[in-house]
VMD Tcl script that builds the backbone (N, CA, C; Angstrom):
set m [mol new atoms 417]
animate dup $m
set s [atomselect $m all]
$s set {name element resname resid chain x y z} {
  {N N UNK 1 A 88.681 -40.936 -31.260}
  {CA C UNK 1 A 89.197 -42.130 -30.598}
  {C C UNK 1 A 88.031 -42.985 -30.080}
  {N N UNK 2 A 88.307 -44.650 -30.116}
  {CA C UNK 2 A 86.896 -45.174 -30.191}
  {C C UNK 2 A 87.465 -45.352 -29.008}
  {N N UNK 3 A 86.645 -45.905 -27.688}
  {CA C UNK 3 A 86.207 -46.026 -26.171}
  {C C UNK 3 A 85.628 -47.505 -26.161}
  {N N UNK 4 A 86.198 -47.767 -25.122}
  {CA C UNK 4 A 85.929 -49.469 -24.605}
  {C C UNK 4 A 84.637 -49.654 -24.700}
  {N N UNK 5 A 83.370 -49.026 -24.741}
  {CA C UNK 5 A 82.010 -49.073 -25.182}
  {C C UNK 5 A 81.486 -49.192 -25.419}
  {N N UNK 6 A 82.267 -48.765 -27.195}
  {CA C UNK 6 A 81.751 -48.096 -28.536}
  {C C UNK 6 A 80.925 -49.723 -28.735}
  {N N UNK 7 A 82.165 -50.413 -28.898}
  {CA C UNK 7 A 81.677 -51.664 -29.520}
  {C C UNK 7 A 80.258 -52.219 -28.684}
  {N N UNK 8 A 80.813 -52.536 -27.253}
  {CA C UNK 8 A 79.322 -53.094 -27.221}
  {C C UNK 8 A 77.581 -51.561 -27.588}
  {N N UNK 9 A 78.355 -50.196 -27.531}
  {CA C UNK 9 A 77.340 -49.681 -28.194}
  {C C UNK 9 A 76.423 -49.831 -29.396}
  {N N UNK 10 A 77.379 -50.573 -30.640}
  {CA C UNK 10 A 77.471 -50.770 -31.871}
  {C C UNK 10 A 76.485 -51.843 -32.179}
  {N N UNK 11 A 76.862 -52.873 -31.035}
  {CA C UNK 11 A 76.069 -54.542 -30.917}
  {C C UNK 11 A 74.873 -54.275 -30.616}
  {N N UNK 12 A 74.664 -53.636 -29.826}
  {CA C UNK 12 A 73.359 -52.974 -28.944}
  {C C UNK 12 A 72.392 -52.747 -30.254}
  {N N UNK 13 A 73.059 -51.310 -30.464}
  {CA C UNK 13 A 72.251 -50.821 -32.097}
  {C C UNK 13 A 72.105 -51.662 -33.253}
  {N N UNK 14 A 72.829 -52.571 -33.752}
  {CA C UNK 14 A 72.733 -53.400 -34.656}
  {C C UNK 14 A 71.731 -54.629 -34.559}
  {N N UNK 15 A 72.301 -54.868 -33.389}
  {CA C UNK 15 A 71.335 -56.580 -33.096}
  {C C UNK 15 A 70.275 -56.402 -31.709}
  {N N UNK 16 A 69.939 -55.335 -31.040}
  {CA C UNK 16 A 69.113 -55.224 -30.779}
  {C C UNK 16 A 69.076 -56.096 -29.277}
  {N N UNK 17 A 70.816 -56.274 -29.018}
  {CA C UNK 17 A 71.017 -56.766 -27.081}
  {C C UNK 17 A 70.650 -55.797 -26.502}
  {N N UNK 18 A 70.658 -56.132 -25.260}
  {CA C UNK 18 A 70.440 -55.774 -24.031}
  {C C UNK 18 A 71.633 -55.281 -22.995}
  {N N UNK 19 A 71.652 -54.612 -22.201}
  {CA C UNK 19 A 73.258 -54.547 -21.660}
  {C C UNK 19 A 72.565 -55.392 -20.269}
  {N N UNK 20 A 74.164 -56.001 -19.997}
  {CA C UNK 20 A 73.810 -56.769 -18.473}
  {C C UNK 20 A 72.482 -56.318 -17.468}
  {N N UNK 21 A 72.489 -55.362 -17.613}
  {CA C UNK 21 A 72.502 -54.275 -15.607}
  {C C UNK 21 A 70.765 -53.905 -16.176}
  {N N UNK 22 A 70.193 -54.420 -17.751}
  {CA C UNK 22 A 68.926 -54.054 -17.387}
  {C C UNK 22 A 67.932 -54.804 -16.803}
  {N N UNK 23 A 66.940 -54.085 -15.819}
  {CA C UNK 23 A 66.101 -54.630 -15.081}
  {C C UNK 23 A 65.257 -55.662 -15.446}
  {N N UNK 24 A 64.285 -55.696 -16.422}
  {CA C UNK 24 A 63.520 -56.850 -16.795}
  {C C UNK 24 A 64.510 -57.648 -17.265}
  {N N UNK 25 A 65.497 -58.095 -18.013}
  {CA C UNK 25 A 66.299 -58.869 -18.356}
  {C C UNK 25 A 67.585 -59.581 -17.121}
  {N N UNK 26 A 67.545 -59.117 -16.403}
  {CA C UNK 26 A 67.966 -59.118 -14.704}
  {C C UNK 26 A 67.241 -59.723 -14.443}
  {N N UNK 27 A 66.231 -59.752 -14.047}
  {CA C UNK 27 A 64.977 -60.216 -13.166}
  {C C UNK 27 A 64.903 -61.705 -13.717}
  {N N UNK 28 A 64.629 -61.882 -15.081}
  {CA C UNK 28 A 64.093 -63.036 -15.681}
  {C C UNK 28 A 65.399 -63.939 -15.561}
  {N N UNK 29 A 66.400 -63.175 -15.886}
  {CA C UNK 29 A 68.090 -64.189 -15.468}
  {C C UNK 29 A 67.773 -64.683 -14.301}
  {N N UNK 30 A 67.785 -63.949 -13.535}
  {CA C UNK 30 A 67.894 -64.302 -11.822}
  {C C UNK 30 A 66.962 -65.494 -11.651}
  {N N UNK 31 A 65.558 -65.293 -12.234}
  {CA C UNK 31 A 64.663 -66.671 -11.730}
  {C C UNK 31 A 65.079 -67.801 -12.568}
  {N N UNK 32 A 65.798 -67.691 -13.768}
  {CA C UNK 32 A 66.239 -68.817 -14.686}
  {C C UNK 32 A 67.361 -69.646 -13.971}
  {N N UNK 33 A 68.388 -68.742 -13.608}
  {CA C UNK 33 A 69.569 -69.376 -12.565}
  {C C UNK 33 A 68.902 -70.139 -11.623}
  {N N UNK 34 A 68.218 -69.104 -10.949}
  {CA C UNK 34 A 67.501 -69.904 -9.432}
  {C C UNK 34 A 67.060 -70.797 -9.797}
  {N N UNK 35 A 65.872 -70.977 -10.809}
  {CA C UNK 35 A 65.046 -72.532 -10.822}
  {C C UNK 35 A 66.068 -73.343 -11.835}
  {N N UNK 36 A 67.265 -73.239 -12.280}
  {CA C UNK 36 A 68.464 -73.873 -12.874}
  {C C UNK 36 A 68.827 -74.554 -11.860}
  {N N UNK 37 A 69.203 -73.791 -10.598}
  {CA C UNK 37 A 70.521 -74.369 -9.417}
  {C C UNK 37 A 69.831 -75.105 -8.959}
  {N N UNK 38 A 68.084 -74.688 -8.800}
  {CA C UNK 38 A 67.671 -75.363 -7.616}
  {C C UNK 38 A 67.000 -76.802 -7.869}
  {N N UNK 39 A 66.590 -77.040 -10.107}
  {CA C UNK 39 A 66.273 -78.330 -10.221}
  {C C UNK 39 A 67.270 -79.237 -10.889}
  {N N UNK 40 A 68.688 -78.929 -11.597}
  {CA C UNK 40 A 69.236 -79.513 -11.843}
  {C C UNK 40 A 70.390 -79.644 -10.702}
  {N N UNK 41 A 71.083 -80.676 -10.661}
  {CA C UNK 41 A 71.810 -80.796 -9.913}
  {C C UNK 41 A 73.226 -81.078 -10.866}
  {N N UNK 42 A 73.770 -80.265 -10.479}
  {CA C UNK 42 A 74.904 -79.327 -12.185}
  {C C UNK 42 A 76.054 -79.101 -11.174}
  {N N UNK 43 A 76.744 -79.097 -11.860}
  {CA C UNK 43 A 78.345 -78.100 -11.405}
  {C C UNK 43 A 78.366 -76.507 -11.558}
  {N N UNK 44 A 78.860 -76.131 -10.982}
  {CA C UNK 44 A 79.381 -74.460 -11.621}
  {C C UNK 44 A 79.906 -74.498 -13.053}
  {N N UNK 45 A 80.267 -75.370 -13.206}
  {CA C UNK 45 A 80.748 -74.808 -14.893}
  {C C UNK 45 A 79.547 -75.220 -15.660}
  {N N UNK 46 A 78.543 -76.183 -16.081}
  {CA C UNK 46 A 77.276 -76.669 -16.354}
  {C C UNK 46 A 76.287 -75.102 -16.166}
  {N N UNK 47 A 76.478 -74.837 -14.814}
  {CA C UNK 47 A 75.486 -73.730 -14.795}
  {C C UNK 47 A 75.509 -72.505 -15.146}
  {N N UNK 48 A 76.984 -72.268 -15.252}
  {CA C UNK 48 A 78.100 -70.912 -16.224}
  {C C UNK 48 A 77.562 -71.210 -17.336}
  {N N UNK 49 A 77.527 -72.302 -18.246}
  {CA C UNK 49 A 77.539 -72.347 -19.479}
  {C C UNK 49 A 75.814 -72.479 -20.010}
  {N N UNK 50 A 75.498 -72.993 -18.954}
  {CA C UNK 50 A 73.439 -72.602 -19.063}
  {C C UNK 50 A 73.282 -71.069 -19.065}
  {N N UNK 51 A 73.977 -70.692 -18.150}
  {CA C UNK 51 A 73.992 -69.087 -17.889}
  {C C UNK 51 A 74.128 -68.117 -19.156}
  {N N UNK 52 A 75.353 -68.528 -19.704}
  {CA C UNK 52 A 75.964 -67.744 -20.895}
  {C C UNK 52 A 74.527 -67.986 -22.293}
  {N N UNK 53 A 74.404 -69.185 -22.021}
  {CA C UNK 53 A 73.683 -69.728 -23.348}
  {C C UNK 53 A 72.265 -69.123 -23.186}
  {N N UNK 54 A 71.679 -68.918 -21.819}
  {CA C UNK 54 A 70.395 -67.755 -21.631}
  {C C UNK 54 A 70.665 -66.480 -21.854}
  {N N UNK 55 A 71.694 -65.616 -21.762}
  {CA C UNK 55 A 72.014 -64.697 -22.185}
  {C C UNK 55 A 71.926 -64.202 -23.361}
  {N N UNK 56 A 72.566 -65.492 -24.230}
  {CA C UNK 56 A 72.599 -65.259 -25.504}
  {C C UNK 56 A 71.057 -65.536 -26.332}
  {N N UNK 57 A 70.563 -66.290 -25.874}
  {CA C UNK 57 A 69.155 -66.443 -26.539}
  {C C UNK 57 A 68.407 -65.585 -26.249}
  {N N UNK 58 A 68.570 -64.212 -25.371}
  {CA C UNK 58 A 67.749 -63.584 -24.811}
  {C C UNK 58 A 68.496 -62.516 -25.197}
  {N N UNK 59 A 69.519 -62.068 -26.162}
  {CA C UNK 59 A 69.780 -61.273 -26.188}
  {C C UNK 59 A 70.507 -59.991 -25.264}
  {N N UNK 60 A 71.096 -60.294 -24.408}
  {CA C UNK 60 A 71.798 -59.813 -23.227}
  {C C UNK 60 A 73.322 -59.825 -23.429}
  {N N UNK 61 A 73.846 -59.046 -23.713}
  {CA C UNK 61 A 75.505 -58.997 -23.549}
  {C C UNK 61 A 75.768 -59.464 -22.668}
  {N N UNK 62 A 77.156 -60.420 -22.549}
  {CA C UNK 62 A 77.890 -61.165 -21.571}
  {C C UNK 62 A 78.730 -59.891 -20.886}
  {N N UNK 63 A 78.335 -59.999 -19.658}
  {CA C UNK 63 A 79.215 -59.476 -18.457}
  {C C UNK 63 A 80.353 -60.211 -18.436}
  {N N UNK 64 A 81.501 -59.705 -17.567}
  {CA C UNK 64 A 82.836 -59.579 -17.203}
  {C C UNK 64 A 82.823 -61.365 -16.994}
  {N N UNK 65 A 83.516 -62.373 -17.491}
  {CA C UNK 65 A 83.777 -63.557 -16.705}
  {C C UNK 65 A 83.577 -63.681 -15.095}
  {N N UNK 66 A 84.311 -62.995 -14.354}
  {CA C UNK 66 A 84.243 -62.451 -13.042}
  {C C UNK 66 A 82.681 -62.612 -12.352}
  {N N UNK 67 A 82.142 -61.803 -13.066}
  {CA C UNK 67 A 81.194 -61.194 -12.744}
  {C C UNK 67 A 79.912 -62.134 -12.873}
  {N N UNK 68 A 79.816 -62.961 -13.719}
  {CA C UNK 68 A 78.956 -63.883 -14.233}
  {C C UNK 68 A 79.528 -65.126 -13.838}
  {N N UNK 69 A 80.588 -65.534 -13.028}
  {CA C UNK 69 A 80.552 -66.411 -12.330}
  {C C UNK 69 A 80.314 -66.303 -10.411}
  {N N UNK 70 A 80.642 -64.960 -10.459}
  {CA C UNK 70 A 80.281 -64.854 -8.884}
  {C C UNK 70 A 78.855 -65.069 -8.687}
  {N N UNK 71 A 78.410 -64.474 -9.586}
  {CA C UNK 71 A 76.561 -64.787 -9.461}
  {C C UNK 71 A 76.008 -66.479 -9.696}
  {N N UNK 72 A 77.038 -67.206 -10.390}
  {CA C UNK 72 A 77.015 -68.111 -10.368}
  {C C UNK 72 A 77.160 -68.793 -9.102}
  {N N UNK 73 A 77.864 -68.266 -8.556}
  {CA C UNK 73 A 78.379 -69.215 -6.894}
  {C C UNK 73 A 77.252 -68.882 -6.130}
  {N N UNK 74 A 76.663 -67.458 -5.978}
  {CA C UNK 74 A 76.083 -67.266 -4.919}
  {C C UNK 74 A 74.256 -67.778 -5.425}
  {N N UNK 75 A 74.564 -68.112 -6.736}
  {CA C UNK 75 A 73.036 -68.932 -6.539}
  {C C UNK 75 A 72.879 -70.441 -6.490}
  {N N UNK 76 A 74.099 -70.747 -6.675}
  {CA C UNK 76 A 74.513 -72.451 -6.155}
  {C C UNK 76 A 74.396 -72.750 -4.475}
  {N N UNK 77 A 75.249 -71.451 -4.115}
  {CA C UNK 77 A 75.363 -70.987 -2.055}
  {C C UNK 77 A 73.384 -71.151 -1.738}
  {N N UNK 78 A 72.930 -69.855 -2.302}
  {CA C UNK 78 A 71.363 -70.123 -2.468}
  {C C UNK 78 A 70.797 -71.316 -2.389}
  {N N UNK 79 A 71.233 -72.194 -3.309}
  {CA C UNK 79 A 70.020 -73.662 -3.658}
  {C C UNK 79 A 70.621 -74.400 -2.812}
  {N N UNK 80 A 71.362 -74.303 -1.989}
  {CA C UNK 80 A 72.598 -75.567 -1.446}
  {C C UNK 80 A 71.857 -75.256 0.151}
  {N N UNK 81 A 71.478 -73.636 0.659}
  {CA C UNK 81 A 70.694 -73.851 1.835}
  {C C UNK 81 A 69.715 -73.597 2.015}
  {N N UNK 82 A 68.858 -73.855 0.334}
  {CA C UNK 82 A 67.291 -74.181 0.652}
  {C C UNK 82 A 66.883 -75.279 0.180}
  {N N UNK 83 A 68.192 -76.356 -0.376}
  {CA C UNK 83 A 68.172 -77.869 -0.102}
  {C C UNK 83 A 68.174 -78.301 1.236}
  {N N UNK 84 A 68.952 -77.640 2.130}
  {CA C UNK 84 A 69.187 -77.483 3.653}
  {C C UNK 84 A 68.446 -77.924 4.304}
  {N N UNK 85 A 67.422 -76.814 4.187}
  {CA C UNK 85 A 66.417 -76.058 5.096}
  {C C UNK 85 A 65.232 -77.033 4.888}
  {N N UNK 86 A 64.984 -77.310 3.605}
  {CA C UNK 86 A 64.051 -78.232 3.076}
  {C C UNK 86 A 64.361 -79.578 3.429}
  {N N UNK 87 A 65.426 -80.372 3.806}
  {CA C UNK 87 A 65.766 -81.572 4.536}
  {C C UNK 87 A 65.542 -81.537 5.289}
  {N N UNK 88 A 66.190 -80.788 6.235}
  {CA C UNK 88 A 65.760 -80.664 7.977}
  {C C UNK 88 A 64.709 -80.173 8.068}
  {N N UNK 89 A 63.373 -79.454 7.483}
  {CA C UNK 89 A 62.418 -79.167 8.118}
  {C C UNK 89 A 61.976 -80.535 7.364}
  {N N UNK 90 A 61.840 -81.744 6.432}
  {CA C UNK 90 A 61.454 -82.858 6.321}
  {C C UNK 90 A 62.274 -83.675 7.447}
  {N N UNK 91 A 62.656 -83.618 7.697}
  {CA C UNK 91 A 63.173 -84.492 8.623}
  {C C UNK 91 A 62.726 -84.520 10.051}
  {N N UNK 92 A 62.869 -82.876 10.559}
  {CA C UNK 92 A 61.818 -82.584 11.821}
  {C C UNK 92 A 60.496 -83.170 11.740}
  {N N UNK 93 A 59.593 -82.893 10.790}
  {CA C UNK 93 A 58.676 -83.627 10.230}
  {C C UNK 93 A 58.250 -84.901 10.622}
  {N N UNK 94 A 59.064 -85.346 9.904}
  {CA C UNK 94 A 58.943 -87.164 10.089}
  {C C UNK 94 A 58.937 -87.487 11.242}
  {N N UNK 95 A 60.509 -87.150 11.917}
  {CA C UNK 95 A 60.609 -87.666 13.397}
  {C C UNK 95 A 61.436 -86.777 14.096}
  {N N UNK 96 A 60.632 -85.799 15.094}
  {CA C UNK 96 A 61.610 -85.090 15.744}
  {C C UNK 96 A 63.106 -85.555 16.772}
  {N N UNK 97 A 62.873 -86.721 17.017}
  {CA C UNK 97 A 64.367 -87.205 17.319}
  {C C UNK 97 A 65.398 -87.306 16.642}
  {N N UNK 98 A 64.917 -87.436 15.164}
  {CA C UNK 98 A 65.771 -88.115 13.869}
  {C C UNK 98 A 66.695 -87.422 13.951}
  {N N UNK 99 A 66.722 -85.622 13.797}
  {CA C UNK 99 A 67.715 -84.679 13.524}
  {C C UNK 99 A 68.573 -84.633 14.641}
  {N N UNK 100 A 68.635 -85.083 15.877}
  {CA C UNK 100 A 69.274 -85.407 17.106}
  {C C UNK 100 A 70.257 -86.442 16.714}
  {N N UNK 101 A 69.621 -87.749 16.353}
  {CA C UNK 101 A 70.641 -88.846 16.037}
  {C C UNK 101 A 71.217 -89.188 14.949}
  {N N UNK 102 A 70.868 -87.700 13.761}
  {CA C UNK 102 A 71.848 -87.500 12.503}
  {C C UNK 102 A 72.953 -86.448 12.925}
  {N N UNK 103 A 72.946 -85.630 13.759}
  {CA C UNK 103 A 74.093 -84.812 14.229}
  {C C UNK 103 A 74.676 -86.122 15.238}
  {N N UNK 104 A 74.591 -86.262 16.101}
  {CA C UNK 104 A 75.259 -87.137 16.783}
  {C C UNK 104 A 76.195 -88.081 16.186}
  {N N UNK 105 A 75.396 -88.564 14.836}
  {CA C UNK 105 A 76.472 -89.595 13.436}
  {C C UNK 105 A 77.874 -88.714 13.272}
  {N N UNK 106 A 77.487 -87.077 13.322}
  {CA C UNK 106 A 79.212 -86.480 12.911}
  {C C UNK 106 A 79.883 -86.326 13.583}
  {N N UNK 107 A 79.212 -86.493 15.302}
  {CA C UNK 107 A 80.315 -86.418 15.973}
  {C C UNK 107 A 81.579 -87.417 16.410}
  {N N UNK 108 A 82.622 -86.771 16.763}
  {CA C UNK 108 A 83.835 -87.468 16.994}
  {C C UNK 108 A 84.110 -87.803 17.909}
  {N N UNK 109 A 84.216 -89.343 18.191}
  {CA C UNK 109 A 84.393 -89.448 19.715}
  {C C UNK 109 A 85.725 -89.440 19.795}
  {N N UNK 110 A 86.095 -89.419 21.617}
  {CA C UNK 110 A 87.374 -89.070 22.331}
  {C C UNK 110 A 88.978 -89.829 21.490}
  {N N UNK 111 A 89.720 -89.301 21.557}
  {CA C UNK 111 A 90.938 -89.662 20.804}
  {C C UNK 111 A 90.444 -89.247 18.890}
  {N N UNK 112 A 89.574 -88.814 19.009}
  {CA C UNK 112 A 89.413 -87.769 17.721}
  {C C UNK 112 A 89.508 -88.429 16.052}
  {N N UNK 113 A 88.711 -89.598 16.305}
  {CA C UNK 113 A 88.812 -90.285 15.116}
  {C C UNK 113 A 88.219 -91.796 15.329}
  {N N UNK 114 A 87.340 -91.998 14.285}
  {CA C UNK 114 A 86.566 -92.532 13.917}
  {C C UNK 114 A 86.684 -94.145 13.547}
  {N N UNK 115 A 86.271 -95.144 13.932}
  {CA C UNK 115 A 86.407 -96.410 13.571}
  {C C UNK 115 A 87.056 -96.451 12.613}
  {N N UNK 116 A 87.220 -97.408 11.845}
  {CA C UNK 116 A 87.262 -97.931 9.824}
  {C C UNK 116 A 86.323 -98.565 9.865}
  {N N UNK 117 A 85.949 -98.634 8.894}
  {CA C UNK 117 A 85.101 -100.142 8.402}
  {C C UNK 117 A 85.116 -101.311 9.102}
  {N N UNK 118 A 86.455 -101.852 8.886}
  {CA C UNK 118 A 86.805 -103.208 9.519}
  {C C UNK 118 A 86.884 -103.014 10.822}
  {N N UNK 119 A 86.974 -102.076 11.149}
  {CA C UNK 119 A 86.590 -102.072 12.591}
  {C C UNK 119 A 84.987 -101.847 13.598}
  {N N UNK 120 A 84.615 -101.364 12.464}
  {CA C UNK 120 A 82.958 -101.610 13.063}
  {C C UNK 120 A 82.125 -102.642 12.398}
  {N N UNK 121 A 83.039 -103.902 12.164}
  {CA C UNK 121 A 82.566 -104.801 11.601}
  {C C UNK 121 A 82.343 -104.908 10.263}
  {N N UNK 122 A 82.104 -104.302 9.139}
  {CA C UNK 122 A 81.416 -104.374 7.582}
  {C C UNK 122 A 82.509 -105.020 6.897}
  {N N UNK 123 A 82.138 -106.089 6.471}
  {CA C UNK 123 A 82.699 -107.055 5.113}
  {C C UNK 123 A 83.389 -106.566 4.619}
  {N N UNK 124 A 84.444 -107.329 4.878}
  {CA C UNK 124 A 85.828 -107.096 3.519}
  {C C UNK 124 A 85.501 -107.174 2.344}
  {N N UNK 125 A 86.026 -106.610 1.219}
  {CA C UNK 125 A 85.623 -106.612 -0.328}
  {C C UNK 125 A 86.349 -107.359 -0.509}
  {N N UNK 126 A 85.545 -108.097 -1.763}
  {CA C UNK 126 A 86.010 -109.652 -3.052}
  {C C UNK 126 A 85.747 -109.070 -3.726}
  {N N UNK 127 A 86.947 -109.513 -4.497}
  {CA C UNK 127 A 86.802 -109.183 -5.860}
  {C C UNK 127 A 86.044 -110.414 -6.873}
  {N N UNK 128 A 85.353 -110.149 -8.153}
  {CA C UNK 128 A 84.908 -111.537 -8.897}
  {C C UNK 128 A 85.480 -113.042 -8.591}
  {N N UNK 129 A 86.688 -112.519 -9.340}
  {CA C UNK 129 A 87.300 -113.616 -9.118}
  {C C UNK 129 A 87.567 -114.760 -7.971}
  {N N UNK 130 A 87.508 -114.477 -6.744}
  {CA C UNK 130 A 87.617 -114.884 -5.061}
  {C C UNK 130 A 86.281 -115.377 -5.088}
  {N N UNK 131 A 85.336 -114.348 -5.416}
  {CA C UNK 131 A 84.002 -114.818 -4.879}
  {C C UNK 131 A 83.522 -116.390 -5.691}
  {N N UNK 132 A 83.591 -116.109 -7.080}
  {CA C UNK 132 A 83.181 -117.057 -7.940}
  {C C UNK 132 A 84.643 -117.671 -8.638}
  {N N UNK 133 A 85.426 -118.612 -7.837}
  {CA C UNK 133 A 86.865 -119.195 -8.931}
  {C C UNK 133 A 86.427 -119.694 -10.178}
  {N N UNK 134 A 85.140 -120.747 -9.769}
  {CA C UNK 134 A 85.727 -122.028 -11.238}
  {C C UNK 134 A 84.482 -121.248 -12.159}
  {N N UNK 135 A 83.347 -121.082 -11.569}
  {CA C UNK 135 A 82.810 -120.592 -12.683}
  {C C UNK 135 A 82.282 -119.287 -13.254}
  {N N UNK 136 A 82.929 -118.271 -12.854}
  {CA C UNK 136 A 82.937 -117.050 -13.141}
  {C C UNK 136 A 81.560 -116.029 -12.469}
  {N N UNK 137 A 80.552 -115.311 -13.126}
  {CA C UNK 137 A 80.060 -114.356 -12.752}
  {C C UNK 137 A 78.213 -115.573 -12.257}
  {N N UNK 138 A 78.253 -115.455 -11.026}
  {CA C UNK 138 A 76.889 -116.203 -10.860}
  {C C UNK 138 A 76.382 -115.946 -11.267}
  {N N UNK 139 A 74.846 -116.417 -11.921}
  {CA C UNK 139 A 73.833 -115.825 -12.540}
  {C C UNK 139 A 72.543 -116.536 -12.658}
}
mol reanalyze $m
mol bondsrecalc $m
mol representation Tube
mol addrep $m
């Protein structure tokens, strides 16, 4: 009786993959994702499908869907707070007040909600047409 295995045993021996879980082939994934998440600025599915497509050029059997997208999230989670960290310590930088009066921007004042637009003054939108009647697009 053949075993859920066999096959990727078979692939292994024939073509000469790799199974997920080995170490040098681990290692080199991991820094490919990382410097993936951290210079393109991609979606999760963009970086799933960079993911899959390093796998395959490298010879590595595809892990569980599951499994190869959770690693996906948590190296997006990764680049998302050492984009963070790297703003605000540029920002401390520049001007240590700055990061004071960019938190202060989110806060909500009393009655729990925030101007509109038209209420803190900024220009109503025109459309083409309003702005320019008789002769169409200025130029």
């Amino acid at each position: 009786m053949q075993t859920l295995y066999d096959h990727a045993w078979e692939i292994r021996k024939a073509y000469g993959y790799r199974v997920y879980g080995d170490r040098e082939a681990g290692r080199k994934f991991r820094t490919f994702l990382h410097g993936r998440a951290w210079i393109h600025a991609e979606g999760p599915v963009a970086l799933f499908d960079h993911a899959v497509g390093w796998l395959r050029r490298h010879r590595v059997l595809l892990p569980g869907v599951q499994v190869l997208a959770r690693q996906v999230s948590e190296v997006r989670a990764a680049a998302e707070r050492r984009l963070h960290a790297t703003v605000a310590s540029a920002v401390r930088r520049a001007d240590p007040a700055l990061s004071a009066e960019l938190v202060a921007l989110l806060q909500v004042p009393e009655g729990g909600r925030r101007p509109g637009p038209r209420e803190r003054g900024w220009p109503k939108r025109w459309s083409g047409w309003r702005r320019f009647p008789r002769s169409g697009w200025a130029g």
